[in-house]
C-alpha positions in Angstrom: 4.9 5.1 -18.3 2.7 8.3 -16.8 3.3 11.1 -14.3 1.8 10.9 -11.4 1.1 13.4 -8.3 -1.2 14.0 -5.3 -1.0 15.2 -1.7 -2.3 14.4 1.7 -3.5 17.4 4.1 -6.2 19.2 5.2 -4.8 22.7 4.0 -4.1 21.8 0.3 -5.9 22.8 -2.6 -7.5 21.1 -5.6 -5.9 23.9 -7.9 -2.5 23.0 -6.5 -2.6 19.5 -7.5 -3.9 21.1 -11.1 -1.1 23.4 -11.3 1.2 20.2 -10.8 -0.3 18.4 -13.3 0.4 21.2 -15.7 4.2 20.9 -15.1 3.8 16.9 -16.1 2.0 17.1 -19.0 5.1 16.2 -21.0 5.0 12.5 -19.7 1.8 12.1 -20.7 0.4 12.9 -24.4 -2.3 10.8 -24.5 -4.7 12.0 -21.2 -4.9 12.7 -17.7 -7.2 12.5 -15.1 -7.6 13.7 -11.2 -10.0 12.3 -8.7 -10.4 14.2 -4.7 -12.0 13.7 -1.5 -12.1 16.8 -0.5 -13.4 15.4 3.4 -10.6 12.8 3.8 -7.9 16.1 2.3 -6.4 13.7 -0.5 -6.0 14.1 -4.4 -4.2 12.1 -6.6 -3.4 12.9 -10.2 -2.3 11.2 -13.6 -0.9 11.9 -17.0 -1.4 9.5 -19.4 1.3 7.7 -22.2 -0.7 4.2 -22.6 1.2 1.2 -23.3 -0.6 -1.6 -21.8 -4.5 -1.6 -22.7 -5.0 1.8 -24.4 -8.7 1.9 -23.9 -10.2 4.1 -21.9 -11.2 1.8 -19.3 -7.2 1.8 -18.6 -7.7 5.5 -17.5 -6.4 6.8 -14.0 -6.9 7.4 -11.4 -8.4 4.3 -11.2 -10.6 2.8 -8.6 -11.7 -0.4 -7.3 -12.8 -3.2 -4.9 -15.9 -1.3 -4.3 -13.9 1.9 -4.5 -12.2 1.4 -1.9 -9.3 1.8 -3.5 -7.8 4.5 -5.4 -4.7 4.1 -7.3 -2.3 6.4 -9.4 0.5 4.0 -11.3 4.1 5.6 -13.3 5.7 2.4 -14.9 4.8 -1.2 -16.0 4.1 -4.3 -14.5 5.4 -6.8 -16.5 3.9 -10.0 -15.3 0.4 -8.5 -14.3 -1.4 -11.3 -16.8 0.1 -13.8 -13.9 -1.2 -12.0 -11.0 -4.5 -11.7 -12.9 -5.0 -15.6 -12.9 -3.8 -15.4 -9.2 -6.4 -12.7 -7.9 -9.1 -13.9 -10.3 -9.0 -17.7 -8.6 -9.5 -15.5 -5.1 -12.6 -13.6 -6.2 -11.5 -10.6 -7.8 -13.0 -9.5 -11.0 -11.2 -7.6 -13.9 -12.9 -5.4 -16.5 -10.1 -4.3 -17.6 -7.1 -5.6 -19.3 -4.4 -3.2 -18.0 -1.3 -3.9 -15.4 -2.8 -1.2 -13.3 -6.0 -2.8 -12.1 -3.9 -5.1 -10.3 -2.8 -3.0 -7.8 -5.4 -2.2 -5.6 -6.7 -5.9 -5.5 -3.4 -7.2 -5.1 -2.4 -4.6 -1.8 -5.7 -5.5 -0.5 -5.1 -8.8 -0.5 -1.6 -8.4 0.9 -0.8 -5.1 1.7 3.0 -3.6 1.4 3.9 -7.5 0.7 2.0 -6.6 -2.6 5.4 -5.3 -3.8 7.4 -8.4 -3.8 5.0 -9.8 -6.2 5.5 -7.1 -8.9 8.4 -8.0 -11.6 8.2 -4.4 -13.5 9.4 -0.4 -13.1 7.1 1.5 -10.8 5.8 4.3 -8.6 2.7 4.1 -7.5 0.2 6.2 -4.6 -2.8 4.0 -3.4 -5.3 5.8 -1.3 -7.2 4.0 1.2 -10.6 5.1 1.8 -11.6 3.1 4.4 -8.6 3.0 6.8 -8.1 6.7 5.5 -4.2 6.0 4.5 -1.9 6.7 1.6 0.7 4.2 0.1 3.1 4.7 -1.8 6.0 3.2 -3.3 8.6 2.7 -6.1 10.3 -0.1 -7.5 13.5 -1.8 -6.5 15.7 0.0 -8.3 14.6 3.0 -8.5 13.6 2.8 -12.2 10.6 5.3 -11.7 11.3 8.4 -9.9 9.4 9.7 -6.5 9.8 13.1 -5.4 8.3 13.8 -2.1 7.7 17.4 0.6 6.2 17.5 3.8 5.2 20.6 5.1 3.2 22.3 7.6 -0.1 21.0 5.3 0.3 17.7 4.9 2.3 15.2 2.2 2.7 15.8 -1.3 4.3 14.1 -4.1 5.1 14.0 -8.2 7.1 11.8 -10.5 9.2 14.9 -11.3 10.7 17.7 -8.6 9.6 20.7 -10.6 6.1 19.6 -10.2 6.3 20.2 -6.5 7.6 23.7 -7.0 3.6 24.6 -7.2 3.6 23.6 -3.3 2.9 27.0 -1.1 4.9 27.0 1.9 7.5 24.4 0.4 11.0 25.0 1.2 12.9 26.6 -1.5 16.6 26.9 0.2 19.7 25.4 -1.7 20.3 22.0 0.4 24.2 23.0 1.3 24.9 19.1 1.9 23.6 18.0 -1.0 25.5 21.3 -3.1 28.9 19.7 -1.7 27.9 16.2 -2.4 26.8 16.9 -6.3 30.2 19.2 -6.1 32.2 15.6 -5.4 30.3 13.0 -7.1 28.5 15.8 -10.2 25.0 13.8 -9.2 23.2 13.7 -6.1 22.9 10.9 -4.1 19.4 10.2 -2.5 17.5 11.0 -0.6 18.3 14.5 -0.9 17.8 17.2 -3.7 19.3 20.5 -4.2 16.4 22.0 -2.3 15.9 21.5 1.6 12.4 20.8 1.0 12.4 18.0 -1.6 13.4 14.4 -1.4 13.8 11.5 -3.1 11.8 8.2 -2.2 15.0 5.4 -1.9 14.6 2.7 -4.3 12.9 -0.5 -3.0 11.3 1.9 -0.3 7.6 3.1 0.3 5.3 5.5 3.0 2.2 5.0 4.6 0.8 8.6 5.5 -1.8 9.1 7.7 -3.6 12.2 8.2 -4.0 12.8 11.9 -6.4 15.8 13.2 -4.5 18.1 11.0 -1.1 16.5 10.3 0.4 13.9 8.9 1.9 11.1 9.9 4.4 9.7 7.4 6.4 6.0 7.9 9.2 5.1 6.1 10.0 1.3 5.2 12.3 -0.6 3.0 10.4 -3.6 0.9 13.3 -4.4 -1.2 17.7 -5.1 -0.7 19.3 -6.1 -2.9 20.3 -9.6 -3.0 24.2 -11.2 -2.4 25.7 -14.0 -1.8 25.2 -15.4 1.2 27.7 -15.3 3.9 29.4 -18.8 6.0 31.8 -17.6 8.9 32.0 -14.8 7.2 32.8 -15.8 4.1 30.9 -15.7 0.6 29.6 -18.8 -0.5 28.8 -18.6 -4.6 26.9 -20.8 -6.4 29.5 -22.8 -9.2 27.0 -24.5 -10.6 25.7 -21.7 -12.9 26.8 -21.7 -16.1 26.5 -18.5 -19.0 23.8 -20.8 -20.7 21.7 -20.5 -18.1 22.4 -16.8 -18.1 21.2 -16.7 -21.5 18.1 -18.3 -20.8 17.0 -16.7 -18.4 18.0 -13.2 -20.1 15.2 -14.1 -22.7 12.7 -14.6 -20.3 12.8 -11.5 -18.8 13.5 -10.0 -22.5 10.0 -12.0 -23.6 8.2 -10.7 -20.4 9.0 -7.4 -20.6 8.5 -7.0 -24.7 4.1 -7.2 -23.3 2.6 -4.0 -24.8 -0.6 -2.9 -26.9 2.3 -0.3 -29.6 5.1 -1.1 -31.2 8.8 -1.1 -30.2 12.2 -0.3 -30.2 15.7 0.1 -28.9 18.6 1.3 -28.6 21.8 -0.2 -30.0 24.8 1.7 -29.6 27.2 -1.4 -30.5 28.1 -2.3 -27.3 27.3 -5.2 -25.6 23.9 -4.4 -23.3 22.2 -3.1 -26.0 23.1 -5.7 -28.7 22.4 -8.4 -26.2 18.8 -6.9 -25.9 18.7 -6.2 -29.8 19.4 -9.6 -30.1 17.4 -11.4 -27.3 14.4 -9.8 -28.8 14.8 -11.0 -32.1 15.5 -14.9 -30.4 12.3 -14.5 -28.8 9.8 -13.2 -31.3 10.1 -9.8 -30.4 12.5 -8.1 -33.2 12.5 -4.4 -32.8 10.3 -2.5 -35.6 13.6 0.0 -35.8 17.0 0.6 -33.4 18.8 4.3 -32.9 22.4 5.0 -32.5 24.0 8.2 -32.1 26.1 9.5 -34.4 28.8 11.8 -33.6 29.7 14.6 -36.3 32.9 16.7 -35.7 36.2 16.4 -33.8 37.0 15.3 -30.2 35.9 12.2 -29.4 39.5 10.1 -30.1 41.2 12.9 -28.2 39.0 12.0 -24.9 39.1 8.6 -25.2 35.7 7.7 -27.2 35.2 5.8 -29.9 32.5 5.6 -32.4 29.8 3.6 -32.2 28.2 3.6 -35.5 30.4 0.7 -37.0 29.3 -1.5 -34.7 26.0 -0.8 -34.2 25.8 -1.6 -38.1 27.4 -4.9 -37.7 24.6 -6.1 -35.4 21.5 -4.4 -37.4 23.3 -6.5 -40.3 23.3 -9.3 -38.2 19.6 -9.1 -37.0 18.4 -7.5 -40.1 16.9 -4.4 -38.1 16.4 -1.3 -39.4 19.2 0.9 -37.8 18.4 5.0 -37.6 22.1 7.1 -37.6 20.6 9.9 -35.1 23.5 13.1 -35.9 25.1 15.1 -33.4 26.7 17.7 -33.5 28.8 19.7 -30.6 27.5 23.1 -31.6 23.8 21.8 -31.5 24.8 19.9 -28.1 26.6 23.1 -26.1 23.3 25.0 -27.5 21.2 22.8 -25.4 23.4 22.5 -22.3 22.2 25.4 -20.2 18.6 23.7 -20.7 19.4 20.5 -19.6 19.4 21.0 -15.7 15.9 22.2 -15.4 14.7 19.6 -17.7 16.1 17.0 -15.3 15.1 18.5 -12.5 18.6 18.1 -10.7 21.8 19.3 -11.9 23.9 16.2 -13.7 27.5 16.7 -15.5 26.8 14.7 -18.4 25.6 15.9 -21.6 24.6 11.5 -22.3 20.8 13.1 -21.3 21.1 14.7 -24.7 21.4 12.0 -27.0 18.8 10.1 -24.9 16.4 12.9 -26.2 17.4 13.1 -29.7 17.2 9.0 -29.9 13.8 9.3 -27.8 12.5 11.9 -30.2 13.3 10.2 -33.5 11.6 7.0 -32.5 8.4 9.3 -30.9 8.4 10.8 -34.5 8.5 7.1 -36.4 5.7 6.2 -34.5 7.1 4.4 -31.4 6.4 4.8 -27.7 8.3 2.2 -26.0 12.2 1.4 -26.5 14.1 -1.2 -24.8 17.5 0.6 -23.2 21.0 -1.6 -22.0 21.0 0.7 -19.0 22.1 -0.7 -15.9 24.0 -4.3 -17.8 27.5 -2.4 -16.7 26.1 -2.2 -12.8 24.8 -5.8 -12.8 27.6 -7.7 -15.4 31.0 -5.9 -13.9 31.3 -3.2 -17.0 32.7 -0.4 -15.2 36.9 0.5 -14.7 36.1 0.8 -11.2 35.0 -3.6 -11.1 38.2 -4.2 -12.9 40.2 -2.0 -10.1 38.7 -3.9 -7.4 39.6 -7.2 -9.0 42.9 -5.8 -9.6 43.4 -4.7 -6.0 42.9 -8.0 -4.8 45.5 -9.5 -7.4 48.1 -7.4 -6.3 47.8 -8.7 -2.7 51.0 -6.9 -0.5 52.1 -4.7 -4.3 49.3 -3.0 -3.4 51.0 0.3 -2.6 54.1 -0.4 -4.6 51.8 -0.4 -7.8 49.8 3.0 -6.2 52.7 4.6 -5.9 53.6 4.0 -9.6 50.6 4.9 -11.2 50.8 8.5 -9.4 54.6 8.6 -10.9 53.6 7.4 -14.4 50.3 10.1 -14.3 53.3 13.4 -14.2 53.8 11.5 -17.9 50.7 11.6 -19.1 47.5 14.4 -20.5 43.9 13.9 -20.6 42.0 12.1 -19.7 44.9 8.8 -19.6 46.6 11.2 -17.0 43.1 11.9 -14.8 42.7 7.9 -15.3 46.5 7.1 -13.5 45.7 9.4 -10.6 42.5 7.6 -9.9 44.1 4.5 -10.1 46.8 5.3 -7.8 44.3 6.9 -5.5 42.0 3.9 -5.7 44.9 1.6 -5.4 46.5 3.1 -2.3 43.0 3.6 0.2 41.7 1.1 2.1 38.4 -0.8 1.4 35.6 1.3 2.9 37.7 4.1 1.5 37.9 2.4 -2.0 34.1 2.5 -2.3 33.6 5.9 -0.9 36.7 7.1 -3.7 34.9 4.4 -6.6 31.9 7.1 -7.5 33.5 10.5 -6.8 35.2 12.5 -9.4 36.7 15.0 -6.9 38.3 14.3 -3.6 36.0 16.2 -0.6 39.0 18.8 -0.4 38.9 19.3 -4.2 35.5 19.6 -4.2 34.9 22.1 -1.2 38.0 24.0 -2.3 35.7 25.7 -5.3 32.6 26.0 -2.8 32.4 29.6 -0.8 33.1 29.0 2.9 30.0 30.2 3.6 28.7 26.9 2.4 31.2 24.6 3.7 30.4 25.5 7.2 27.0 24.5 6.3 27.5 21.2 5.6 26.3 18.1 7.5 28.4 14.9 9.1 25.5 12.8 7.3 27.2 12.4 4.0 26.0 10.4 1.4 24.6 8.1 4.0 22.8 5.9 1.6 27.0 4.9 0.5 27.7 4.2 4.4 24.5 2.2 4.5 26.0 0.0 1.6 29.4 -0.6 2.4 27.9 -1.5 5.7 25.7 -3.5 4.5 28.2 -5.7 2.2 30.8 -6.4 4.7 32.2 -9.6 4.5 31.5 -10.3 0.9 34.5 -9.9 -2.0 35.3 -6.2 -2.4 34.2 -6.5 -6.5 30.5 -7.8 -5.1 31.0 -4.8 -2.4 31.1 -2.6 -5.1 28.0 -3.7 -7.1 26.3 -3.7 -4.0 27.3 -0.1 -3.6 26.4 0.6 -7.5 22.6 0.1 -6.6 22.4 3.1 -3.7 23.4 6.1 -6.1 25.1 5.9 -9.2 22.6 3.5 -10.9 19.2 5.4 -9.7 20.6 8.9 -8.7 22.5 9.3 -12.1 21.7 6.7 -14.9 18.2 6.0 -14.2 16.9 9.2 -13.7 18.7 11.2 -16.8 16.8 8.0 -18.7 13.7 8.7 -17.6 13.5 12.3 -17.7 15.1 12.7 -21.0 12.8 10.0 -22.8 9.3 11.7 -21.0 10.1 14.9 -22.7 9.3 12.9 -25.7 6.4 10.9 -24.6 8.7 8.1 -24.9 8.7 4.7 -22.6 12.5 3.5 -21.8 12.7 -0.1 -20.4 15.5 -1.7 -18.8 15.4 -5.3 -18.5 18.4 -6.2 -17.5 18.0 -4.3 -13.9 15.3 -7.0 -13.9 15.4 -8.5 -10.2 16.1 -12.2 -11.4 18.6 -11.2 -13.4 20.4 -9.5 -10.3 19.8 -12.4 -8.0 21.3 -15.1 -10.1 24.5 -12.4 -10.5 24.4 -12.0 -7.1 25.5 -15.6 -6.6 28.2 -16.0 -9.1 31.9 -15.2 -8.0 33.9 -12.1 -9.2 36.9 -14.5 -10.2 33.8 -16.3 -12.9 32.1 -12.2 -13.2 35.8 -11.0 -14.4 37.7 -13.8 -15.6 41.1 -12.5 -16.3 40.0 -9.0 -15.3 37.7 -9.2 -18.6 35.0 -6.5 -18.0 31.3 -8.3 -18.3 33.2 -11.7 -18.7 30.8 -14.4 -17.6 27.6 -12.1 -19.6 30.1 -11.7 -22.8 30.4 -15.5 -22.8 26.4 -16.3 -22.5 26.3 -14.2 -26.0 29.3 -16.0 -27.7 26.4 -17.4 -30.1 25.0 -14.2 -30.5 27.5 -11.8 -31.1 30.5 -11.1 -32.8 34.3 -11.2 -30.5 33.8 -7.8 -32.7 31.5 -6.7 -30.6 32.1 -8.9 -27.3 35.6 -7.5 -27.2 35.6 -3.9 -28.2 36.9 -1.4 -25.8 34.1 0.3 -23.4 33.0 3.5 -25.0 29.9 4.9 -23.1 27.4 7.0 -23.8 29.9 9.9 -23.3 30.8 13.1 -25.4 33.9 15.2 -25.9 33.3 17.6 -23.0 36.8 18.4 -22.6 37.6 19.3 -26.4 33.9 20.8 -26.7 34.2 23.2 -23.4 37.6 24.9 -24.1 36.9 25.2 -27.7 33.6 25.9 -29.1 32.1 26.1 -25.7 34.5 28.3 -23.9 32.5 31.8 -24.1 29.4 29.6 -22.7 31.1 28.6 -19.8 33.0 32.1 -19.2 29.3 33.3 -19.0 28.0 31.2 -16.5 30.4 31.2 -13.9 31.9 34.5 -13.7 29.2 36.7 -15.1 28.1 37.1 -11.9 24.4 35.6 -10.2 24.1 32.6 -8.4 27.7 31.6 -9.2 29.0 34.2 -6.9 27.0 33.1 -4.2 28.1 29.6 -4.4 31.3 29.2 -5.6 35.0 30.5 -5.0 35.7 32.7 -8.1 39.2 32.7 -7.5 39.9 29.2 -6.9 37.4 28.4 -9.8 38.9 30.4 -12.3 42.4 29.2 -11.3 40.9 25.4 -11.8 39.0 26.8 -15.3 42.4 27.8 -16.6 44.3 24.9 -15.6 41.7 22.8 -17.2 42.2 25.0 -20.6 45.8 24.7 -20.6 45.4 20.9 -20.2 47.0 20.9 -16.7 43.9 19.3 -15.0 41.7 17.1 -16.4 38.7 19.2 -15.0 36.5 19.7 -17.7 33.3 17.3 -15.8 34.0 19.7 -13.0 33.5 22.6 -14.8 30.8 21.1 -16.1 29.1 20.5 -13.0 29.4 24.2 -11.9 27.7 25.2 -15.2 25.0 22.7 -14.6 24.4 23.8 -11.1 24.3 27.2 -12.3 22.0 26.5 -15.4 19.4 24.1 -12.8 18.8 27.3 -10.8 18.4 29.8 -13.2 15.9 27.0 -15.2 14.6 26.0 -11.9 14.2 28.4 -9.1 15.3 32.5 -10.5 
């Protein structure tokens, strides 16, 4: 796991891609390098955390096949010792034991095919010198992150957005599309960013760039979609021959592949099931964790909101495995502390203070000498963990009481507070649309009239028809199959990269720290992708055909515990010790005035105080946004 940059075009600079570099050094501790060509207008650059092969001969940018080839690699390659064998028995020589020196033989071999060979988390740039071209790509799920600007010079790109801020003539305006879109979902879907001039390479995409006279030609192509079930007159057709056995099996491959590293390792465990699955598929394989991190919550709140504790469980599975188990604190005065510092640090504005406790886990284990932990992220995307699975199942149960039971779960919300009241209106809101509508509602918080209502006009005018069109690409995409697959389907095009992934990874580089995620590995979502929802979420039981492949594993302690999260207090924390914080940022004046109604958000603040609303990841969200500009951009 690195940091990688570099540029195409005639009118950049060597001390541009430097000054990049600079802004990465905190994903890479251990060394960087930069290699030019000043004639051909390319650089690429690297910051160094080695995992795999921590020699110097592992050093990047590396080149190769007669330097022909230069490459700059974020991530791992997990089975590179198999594509070794393969390139080796067709000629090509290794001096080097590292997953990067595969890359530029394998792409010469087989260019962009190259990519469906890789089982691993990447984002990579090859430069090729002699048909003067740049690749680059990133993994299937967007594991790795990809920021990319054209401009009037050429191409440039970095593994983080705030490296690209070094880019003369880059455009700097707020993206007002992408504002209103963070304002209804509190992340923001790709390919966009808050700025005009940055965007996100999709997951399972990559570019060829060309420089041309003196611009750039860039082309866009997808290598990778996601797989599902395939479809007979329009129907699904599932595979009912797989059984949870297999599903264990083949969870320990990828669990044994992806444990290949040169330092020592970790995880998380949390208690719930994702990680304690991985806690305990590394111990069945050979693999058992030199020491595992939970957070600890320390004050009030978390019953209120509908959180749980973790620590109990996470015991009763480091008793289990006999792993060491490391009780990282947290406090909320510490947390709201930290808040305003948060946004810049992810380089987009997200409402969830979960980035936190990635960093303070990530940190511990930096400091006990690790570099590499293994994370559960991703098993509620792939395994059906999320409410919104359970509502789709639920929709379909229901058949023609479809909008009776809508309509009564909008009654019973007048009833109820908190965050059980914020949970009955969704239902009945998620009950009563129709399918396309279902999976547009599934991943927003606000409604688009909730959300523009706190935006100024001035910015609502400004907003495009193309609306999270990575969402419309999806549910286009996954017509015909069962609205529960639809949904997973959808999972893969925003929340999972735009949100989950990219809080991991930026709040674990800040510590030097690798975060792996086997179970977004690719067989693992093909052999899901074939298995029913009835088998997926038997009798509406979240993860149910994962939680019984770990019946001999885990505790029904553990297999059966209510969903918790990797969540926080916010409402309890924000209108209590937090309140002067938030008064501060949104009606102290600054960019808060420029962006937001005052009126209608201070109405929406006080209803959320006095427990009326259930707002508090709205106001949240507006904090954040204003925190990511003044950290970012002022």
């Amino acid at each position: 796991m690195c940091g990688i940059a570099g540029y195409l075009g005639a009118k950049f600079e060597p001390l541009m891609l430097r000054d990049m570099m600079v802004r990465l050094a905190q994903r890479g501790p251990d060394g960087e390098g930069e290699w030019h060509d000043a004639e051909a207008g390319v650089a690429l650059g690297h910051r160094r955390l080695s995992i795999i092969d921590t020699s110097a001969a592992a050093s990047q940018p590396m080149r190769a096949v007669k330097n022909r080839y230069t490459v700059s690699f974020n991530g791992e390659i997990y089975n590179f010792k198999d594509i070794v064998r393969e390139l080796k028995v067709k000629g090509y020589k290794f001096n080097e034991n590292s997953d990067t020196a595969v890359l530029c033989p394998l792409y010469d071999l087989y260019g962009p095919a190259m990519l469906d060979k890789l089982e691993g988390m990447f984002a990579f740039a090859i430069w090729d010198a002699k048909e003067q071209v740049l690749f680059v790509a990133r993994d299937h799920a967007g594991i790795k992150p990809l920021y990319y600007a054209e401009t009037a010079g050429g191409i440039v790109f970095a593994s983080e957005l705030k490296a690209l801020l070094a880019v003369k003539g880059l455009k700097r305006g707020i993206d007002s599309t992408a504002l209103a879109e963070y304002m209804t979902y509190l992340w923001t879907p790709s390919e966009r960013t808050m700025l005009q001039g940055i965007k996100k390479l999709r997951p399972g995409h990559f570019m060829r760039c060309t420089l041309r006279g003196k611009k750039v030609a860039v082309e866009h192509a997808r290598w990778y979609v996601p797989p599902q079930a395939p479809l007979t007159d329009g129907r699904p057709q599932y595979d009912t021959g797989k059984t949870p056995a297999q599903l264990l099996r083949l969870l320990d491959d990828v669990i044994d592949e992806q444990c290949v590293a040169d330092v020592p390792l970790g995880a998380f465990l949390s208690g719930g099931v994702d990680s304690s699955a991985i806690v305990a598929s590394m111990c069945a394989t050979g693999h058992k964790p030199e020491q595992t991190y939970c957070i600890a919550f320390e004050g009030a709140g978390m019953a209120s909101e509908g959180f749980g504790e973790d620590i109990d469980y996470a015991r009763m599975v480091a008793k289990r495995y006999n792993v060491p188990l490391n009780e990282v604190k947290v406090d909320a005065q510490a947390i709201l502390a930290r808040l305003p510092g948060l946004a810049p640090l992810l380089d987009e504005p997200q409402a969830d203070p979960a980035p936190l406790f990635v960093q303070d886990i990530c940190s511990q284990a930096r400091r006990d000498g690790l570099k590499v932990l293994m994370s559960g992220t991703g098993g509620d995307d792939i395994f059906t963990g999320y409410r919104r699975h359970a509502t789709a199942r639920i929709r379909q149960k229901l058949g023609i009481l479809r909008a009776p039971a809508g309509h009564m779960a909008g009654m019973a919300a007048s009833f109820c507070e908190g965050a059980t009241r914020r949970r009955a209106e969704r239902l009945s809101g998620l009950l009563l649309a129709d399918d396309d509508t279902f999976l547009r509602l599934a991943f927003s918080t606000n409604s688009q009239p909730d959300a523009w209502r706190l935006l100024k006009k001035d910015w609502r005018v400004q907003v495009d028809n193309d609306w999270f069109n990575d969402l419309d690409v999806a549910i286009a995409e996954s017509e015909g199959q069962d609205l529960v697959n639809r949904l997973l389907y959808a999972e893969l095009f925003g929340f999972l990269p735009d949100h989950n992934l990219n809080y991991s990874d930026k709040a674990s580089m800040i510590s030097g720290m690798e975060v792996r995620v086997p179970l977004i590995d690719r067989r693992l979502m093909q052999f899901m992708a074939d298995v029913s929802p009835e088998v997926k979420l038997s009798g509406l039981r979240l993860k149910s055909f994962f939680k019984d492949s770990l019946a001999t594993r885990l505790s029904p302690d553990i297999l059966d515990r209510s969903k918790s999260g990797f969540g926080a207090p916010v409402r309890h924390w924000l209108t209590g010790e937090g309140k002067a914080l938030v008064e501060g940022a949104l009606f102290d004046g600054g960019i808060a005035d420029e962006w937001f109604d005052t009126k209608a958000v201070h109405h929406f603040w006080l209803r959320t105080c006095e427990g009326q609303v259930d707002g508090a990841y709205t106001i949240l969200a507006l904090c954040m946004a204003v925190w990511w500009y003044d950290g970012m951009m002022a």
